[in-house]
C-alpha positions in Angstrom: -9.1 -11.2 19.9 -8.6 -12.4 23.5 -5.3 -11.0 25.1 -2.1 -13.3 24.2 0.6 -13.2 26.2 4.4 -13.4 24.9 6.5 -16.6 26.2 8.4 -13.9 28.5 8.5 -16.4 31.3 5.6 -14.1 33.1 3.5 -15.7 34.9 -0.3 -14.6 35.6 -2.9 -16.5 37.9 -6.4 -16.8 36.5 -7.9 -13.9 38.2 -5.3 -11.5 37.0 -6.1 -12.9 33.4 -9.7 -12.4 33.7 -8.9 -9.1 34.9 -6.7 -8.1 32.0 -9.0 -9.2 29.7 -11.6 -7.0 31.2 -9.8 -3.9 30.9 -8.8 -4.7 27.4 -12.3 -5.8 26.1 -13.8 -2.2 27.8 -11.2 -0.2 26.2 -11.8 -1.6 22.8 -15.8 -1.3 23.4 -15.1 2.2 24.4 -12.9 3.6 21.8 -14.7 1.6 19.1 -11.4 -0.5 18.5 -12.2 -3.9 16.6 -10.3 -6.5 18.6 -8.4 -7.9 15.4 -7.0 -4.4 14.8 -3.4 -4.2 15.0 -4.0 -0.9 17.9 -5.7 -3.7 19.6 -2.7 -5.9 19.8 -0.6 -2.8 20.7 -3.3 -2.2 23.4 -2.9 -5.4 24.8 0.7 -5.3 24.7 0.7 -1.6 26.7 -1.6 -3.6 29.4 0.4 -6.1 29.8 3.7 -4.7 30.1 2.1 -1.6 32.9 0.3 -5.1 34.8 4.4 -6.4 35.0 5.7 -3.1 36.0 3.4 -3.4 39.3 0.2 -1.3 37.8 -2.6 -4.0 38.9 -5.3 -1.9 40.1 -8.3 -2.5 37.8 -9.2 1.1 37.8 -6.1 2.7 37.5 -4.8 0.2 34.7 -8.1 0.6 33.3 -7.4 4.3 33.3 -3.8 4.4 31.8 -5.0 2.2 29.2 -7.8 4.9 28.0 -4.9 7.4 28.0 -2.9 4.9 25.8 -5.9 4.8 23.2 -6.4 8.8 23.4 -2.7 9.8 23.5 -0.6 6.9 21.7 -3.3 5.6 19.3 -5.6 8.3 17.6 -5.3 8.8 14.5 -2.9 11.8 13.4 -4.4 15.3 13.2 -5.1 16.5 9.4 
């Protein structure tokens, strides 16, 4: 699943695609997350709303996003 991006009026120049798509395809390699899975599409969705709110470092969006998967994603305990 590549990233899709809502019709929010957001624009995004090829580079910054390519650079979100990075991120999210690491992540789901990482944390063994098949890109069809719905915490895939929440994933994507966390990425791109921290990329609008000004986070567009690679390495400190690629960062929040493993916290996302850790924190907001793992299964619950039990």
């Amino acid at each position: 699943m590549a990233i899709q991006f809502d019709q929010s009026g957001f624009e995004l120049a090829p580079q910054q695609i390519g650079t979100l798509q990075r991120i999210f395809d690491r992540i789901c390699f990482e944390a063994r997350i098949p890109r069809q899975d719905i915490r895939a599409g929440r994933l994507a969705k966390f990425l791109m709303d921290e990329f609008r709110f000004g986070n567009t470092d690679e390495v400190a969006l690629t960062e929040c996003g493993r916290w996302f998967v850790t924190a907001r994603l793992a299964p619950p305990a039990g």
